[in-house]
C-alpha positions as a printed Julia matrix, in Angstrom:
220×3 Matrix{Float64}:
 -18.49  27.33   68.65
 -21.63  27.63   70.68
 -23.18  24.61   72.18
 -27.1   24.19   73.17
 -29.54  21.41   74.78
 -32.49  21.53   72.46
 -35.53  19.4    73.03
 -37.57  17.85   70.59
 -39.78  15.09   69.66
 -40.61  11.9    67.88
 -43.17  12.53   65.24
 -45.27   9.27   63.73
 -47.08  10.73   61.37
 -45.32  11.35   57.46
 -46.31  13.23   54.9
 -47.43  16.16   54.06
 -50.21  16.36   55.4
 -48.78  15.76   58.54
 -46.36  18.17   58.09
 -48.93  20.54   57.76
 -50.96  19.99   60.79
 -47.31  20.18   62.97
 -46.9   23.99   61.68
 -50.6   24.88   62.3
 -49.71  24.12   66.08
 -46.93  25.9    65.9
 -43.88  22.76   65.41
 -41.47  22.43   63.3
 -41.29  18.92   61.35
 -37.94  17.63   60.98
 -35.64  14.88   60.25
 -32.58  13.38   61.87
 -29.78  11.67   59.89
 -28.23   9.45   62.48
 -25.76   7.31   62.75
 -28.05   4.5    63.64
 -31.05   5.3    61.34
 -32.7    7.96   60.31
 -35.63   9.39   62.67
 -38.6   11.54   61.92
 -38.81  14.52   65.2
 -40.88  17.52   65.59
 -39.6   20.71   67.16
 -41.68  23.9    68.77
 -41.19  26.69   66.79
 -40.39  29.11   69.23
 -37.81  26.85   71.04
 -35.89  26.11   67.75
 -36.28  29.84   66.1
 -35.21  31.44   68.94
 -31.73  29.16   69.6
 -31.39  29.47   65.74
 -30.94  32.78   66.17
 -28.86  33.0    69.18
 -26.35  30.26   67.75
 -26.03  30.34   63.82
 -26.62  27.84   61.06
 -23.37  25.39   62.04
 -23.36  25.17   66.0
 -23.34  21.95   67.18
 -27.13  21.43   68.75
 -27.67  18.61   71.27
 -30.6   17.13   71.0
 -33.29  15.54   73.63
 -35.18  13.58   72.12
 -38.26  12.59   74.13
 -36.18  12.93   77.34
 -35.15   9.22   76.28
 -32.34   9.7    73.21
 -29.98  12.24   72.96
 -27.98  13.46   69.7
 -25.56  15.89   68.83
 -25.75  17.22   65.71
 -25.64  20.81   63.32
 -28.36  21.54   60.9
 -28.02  20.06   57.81
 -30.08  22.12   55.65
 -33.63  23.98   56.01
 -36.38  25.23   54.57
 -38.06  28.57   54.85
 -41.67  29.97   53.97
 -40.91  31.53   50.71
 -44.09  34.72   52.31
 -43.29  34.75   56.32
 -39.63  33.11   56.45
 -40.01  31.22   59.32
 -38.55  27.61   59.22
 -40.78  25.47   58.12
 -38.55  22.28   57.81
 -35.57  21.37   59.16
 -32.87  18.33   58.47
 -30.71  17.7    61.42
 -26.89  15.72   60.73
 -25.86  13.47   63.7
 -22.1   12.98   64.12
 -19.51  11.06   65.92
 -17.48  12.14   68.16
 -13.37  12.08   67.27
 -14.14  11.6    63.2
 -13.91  15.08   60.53
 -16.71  16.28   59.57
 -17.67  18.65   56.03
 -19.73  21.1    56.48
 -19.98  24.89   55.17
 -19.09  28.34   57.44
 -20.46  31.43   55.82
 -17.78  33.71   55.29
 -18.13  37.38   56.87
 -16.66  40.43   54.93
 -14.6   43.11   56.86
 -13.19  46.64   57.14
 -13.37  49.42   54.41
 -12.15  48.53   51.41
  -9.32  51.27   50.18
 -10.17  50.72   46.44
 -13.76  51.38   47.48
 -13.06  54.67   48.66
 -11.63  55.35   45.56
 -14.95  54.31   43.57
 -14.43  51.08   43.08
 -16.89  48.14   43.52
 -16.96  45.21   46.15
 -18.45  41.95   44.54
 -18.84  38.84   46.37
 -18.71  35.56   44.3
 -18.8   33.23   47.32
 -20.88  33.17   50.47
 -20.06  30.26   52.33
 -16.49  28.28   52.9
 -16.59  24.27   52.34
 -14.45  22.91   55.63
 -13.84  19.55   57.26
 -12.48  19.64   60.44
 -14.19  18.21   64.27
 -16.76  19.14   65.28
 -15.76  21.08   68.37
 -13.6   23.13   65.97
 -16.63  24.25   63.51
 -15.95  28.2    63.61
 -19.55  30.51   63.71
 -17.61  32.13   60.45
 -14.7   32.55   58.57
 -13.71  36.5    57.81
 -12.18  38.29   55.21
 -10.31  41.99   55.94
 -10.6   44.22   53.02
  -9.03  47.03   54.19
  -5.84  47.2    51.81
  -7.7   46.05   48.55
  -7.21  47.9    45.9
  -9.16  48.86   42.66
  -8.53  45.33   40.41
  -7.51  42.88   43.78
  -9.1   39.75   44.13
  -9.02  37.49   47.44
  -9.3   33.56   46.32
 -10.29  30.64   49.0
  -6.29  30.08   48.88
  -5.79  33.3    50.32
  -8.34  32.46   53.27
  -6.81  32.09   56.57
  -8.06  29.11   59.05
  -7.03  27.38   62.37
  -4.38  24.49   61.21
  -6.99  21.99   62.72
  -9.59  23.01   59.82
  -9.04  21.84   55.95
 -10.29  24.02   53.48
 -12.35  21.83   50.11
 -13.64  24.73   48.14
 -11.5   25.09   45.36
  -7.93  26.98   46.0
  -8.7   29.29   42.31
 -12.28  30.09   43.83
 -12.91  33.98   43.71
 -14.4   35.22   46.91
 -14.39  38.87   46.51
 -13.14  41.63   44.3
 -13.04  45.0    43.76
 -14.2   46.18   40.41
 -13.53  49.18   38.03
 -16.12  51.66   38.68
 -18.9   52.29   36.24
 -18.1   54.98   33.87
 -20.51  57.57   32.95
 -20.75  59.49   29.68
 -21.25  62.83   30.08
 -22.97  64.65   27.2
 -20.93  67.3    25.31
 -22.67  70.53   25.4
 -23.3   72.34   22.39
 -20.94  75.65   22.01
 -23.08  78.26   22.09
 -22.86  80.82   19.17
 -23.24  84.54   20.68
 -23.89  87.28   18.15
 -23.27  90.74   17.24
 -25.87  93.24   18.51
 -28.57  93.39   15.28
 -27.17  89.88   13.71
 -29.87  87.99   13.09
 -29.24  84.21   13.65
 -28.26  82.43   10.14
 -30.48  79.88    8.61
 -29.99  76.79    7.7
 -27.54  76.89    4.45
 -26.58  80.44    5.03
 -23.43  79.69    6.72
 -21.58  77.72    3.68
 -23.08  79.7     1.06
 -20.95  82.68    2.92
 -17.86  80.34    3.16
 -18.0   79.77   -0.5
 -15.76  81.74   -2.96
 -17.66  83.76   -5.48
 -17.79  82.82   -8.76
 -16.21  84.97  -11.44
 -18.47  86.75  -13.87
 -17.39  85.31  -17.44
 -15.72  87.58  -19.73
């Protein structure tokens, strides 16, 4: 799991006000859930977006805080601009070192699906994989090899394979993808067309039974 130095800084002002005023000079306001107290930090956008990026969601960050305090931690949770979706708040999760920690690994869907081909569907139902394990042994994902599915398989989170050193929580009967019947389309039955004798006229409505009907007999 990648690893990076991050600095970043105490922040006195609360609020949202003060939030505000961070972003319009281009920081990031954030929080840090440590495991001495809880601090209130402000990032540069730039330096956090772009290691964000580079690393993924659950890395393990360490933090300078000030140049005085340092921290590691993974992002807890964050917050983007619902119009721009840049990070507009972030929650930082401070660990120790040696003790299990929970946390969720997205999960990453592979290879060409053989039921696919066939016309079936791929549905995901689950995203992310609940884990606790060390840090240090946080994968960057979990993945998933469709390849031999077939129209009507299912993978569960039982089915998932990990390192022995990570413990899976999300529920063993948890569907995580499936391939589903295909869609079926009616196709509209066309008319039979009716071809006629050169110089029949077409019938009219009513013509045809009256033809089909015996005549009656004249009465003695």
């Amino acid at each position: 799991m990648a690893n990076r130095l991050l600095d970043i800084q105490m922040r006195e002002n609360t609020g949202k006000g003060a939030a505000r005023k961070e972003r319009q000079r281009g920081f990031i306001p954030a929080v840090l859930y440590g495991i001495k107290g809880n601090k209130v930090l402000t990032v540069k956008a730039k330096d956090f977006e772009k290691m964000f990026e580079e690393i993924g969601e659950h890395s393990i960050i360490n933090l300078n805080i000030d140049n005085k305090d340092k921290a590691e931690v993974i992002v807890k949770d964050f917050q983007l601009d619902p119009v721009t979706k840049h990070v507009i708040h972030i929650d930082f999760l401070e660990f120790e070192k040696g003790k299990a920690l929970k946390t969720e690994v997205p999960i990453r869907v592979t290879g060409d699906s053989a039921g696919v081909t066939k016309g079936g569907i791929l549905e995901t139902f689950l995203r992310d994989l609940e884990i606790e394990c060390l840090p240090k042994d946080i994968p960057d994902s979990v993945e998933i090899d469709v390849t031999d599915m077939e129209i009507g398989d299912s993978i569960h989170a039982r089915d998932i394979s990990v390192d022995d050193k990570i413990k899976v929580l999300t529920n063993p009967e948890q569907v995580v993808v499936t391939i589903g019947m295909p869609t079926k389309i009616e196709v509209p039955v066309e008319e039979e067309e009716v071809v006629l004798a050169e110089g029949e006229a077409p019938a009219e409505e009513g013509e045809e039974q009256e033809a089909d009907a015996e005549p009656e007999q004249e009465s003695k």
